[in-house]
C-alpha positions, 0 to 999 in steps of 0.5 A, a space after each residue: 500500500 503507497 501512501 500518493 500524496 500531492 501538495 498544490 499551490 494555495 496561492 496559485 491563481 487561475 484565468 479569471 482569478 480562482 484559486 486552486 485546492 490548497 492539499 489532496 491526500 489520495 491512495 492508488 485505489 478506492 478513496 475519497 477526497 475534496 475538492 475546494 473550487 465551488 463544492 463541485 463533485 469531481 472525477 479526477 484522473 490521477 497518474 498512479 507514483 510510489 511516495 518517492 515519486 517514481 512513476 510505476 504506470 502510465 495508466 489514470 485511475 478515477 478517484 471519487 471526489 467529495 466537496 468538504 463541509 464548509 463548517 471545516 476551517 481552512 486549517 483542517 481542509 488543508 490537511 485532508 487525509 484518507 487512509 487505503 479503503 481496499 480493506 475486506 470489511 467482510 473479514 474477522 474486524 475484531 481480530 485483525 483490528 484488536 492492535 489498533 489504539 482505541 479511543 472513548 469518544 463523547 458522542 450521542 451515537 455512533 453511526 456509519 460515515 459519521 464525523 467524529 472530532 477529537 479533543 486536542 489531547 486525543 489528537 496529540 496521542 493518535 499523533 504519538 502512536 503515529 496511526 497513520 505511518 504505514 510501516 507501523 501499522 500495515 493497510 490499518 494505518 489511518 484506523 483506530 477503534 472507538 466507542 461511547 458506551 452507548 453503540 459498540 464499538 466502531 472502526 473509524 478512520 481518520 480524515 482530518 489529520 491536525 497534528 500532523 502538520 502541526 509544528 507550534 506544539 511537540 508531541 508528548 507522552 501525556 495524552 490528555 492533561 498535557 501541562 499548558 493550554 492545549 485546547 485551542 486549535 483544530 482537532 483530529 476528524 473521524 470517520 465511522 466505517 463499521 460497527 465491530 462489536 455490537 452492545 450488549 442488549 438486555 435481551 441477548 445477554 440477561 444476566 450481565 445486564 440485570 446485574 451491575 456492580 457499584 463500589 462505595 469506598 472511603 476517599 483514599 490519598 491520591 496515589 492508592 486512589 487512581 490505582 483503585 479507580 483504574 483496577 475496579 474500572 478493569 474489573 467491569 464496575 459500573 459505578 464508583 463512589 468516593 465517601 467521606 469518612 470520620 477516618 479518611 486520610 485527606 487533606 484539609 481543604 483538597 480539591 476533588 479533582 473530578 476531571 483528572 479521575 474521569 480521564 484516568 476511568 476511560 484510559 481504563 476503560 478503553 486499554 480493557 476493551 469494555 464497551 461501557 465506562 464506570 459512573 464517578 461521582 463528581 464529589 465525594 459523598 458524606 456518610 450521611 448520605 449514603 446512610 440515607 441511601 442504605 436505609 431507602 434501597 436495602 428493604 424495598 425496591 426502588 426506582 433507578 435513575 439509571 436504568 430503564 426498569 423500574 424495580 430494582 433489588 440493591 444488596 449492600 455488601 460492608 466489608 469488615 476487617 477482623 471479623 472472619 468469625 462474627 461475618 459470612 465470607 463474601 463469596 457465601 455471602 454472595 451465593 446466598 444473595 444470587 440464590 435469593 435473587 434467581 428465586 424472586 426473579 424468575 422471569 429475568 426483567 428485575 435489576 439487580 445491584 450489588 454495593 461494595 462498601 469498603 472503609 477508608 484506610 483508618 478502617 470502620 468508626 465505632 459510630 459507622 459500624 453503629 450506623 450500619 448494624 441499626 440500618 441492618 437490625 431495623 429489617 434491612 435484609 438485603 445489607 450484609 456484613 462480610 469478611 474478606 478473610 483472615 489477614 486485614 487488608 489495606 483499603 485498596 486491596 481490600 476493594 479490589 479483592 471485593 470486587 473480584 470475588 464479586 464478578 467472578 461469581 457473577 461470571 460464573 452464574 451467568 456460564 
């Protein structure tokens, strides 16, 4: 596959004063491009070169031309770039395409030959993983593989290349906080090309998704907290909750940094390959509140906000060190809990929630463990105190440890 590229003359003037196509990016087979004159549609005979200009026919191919969209600037039309399209879609997407980068885009929906633009933090990391050099990445250059939680995952290929010209900014490792202002210019544009994985449907897979798992945990200093949100996200959580607690380490007066954490989740969620990117409160909870919560979810079902059914059985599971004697392990805790559930459940249309709630790293309060065994003895029967063995855990890996044993025992229900 060679890479045919021509670079006109942007301030070429033509009879009568017109102006020429400022780029043309083209390979020798199916491929579409623009034309700048007038939004014409075009049909172009191009002699066919290596990238190093020799000749190899004499023979013109015809390229289907195709005029921009004028909401473009004129720096993104000059950098209009196709890769090869003499790719077999029929073949296996997902396994020739599982080395591509892939990408969580914040879109309604995904759907084919739409345009997806990038934020400039992306288009530096495409720009490092240099998706579009061919010796890399074979007749896949130009591709990547994106998702939005919602549509599947896609192949999209990139159109509008704006960091490969760029030379204001170098390239850096860090792929979406780089320091200084970073968000002005253009940005990378995408195309989509097909649907590679479908989402899961309630009706193809009812089990994965009838049950979700949701982690509540005591805030954590920075360091043992993004390791904590990135494994959990890996692990399949859907939702992650940062409490506050009478023993959380935490500085006076700490910021709470949303946007750095949800960066940190979808770089998770998109190295795991998960269609889907975990809930992150956007501040930390007190304890009240989630005590509030408790008390409304752990007897009765009630209405989800983020679901479309409207009953929804929650089972609270607290995660107590030094108590493998008073306290069910958490795998016969959860046992009884899908047990219970399969038999109130028959005909698969009710949700089911598990919440992990683990202390922070001072552990439990006398006034917390108090709250939850009232909560437990004024006829919460879906709030269990488990144990998550015989050695005390720091709070990291003990969270970790819950929710492995949790969705390993979801996986082997559900085969």
């Amino acid at each position: 596959q060679h890479l045919l590229t021509l670079r006109g003359f942007p301030s070429m003037k033509l009879h009568r004063g017109y102006s020429s196509i400022a780029c043309l990016c083209l390979c020798p087979t199916q491929s579409t491009a623009f034309v700048g004159k007038k939004n014409q549609l075009v049909t172009p005979t191009i002699p066919i070169r290596h990238h190093h200009g020799n000749t190899i026919s004499s023979n013109r191919l015809p390229f289907q031309m195709h005029p921009l969209s004028s909401s473009l600037s004129r720096n993104q039309q000059s950098n209009r770039c196709y890769s090869s399209s003499s790719i077999d879609l029929d073949a296996d997407l997902v396994a020739e395409t599982s080395h591509l980068p892939r990408l969580y885009v914040d879109t309604p929906s995904l759907l084919e030959k739409n345009l997806i633009s990038l934020s400039p933090f992306q288009s530096n990391y495409l720009n490092v993983m240099r998706v579009t050099n061919t010796k890399r990445w074979g007749q896949w250059a130009g591709h990547v593989r994106i998702f939005n939680g919602k549509d599947g995952e896609w192949l999209a290929k990139v159109v509008i290349n704006e960091s490969s010209s760029s030379s204001e900014t170098q390239p850096t490792k860090k792929r979406r906080r780089p320091k200084g202002n970073s968000s002005s210019g253009d940005s990378t544009i995408l195309e989509c090309v097909q649907q590679t994985i479908p989402q899961p449907s309630s009706s193809s897979s009812p089990i994965q998704q009838q049950q979700e798992v949701h982690l509540h945990m005591g805030k954590l200093k920075k360091q043992r907290r993004k390791w904590v949100l990135e494994k959990t996200t890996e692990l399949g959580i859907a939702a992650i909750d940062i409490v506050d607690m009478e023993y959380s380490e935490q500085k006076k007066n700490e910021p709470w940094e949303h946007e750095k954490h949800q960066a940190q989740v979808i770089e998770a969620a998109e190295q795991c390959e998960r269609l889907t990117v975990p809930t992150l409160v956007t501040t930390p909870t007190s304890w009240s509140d989630l005590l509030e919560r408790i008390t409304e979810t752990s007897s009765t079902p009630v209405d989800d906000d983020d679901s479309d059914d409207d009953d929804v059985d929650h089972y609270w599971l607290v995660c107590r060190e030094r108590s493998i004697n008073e306290t069910l392990p958490i795998l016969a805790a959860l046992e009884q809990i899908y047990d219970d559930d399969a038999s109130t459940n028959n005909d698969g249309r009710k949700k089911s929630c598990i919440h992990i709630l683990v202390g922070p790293e001072g552990g439990w309060s006398p006034k917390e463990l108090e709250d939850l065994t009232n909560a437990k003895s004024n006829g919460n029967d879906n709030l269990h105190f488990v144990s998550l063995g015989s050695l005390v855990l720091r709070a990291e890996t003990a969270s970790i440890t819950a929710v492995t044993a949790t969705v390993l025992a979801m996986d082997q229900r559900r085969s």
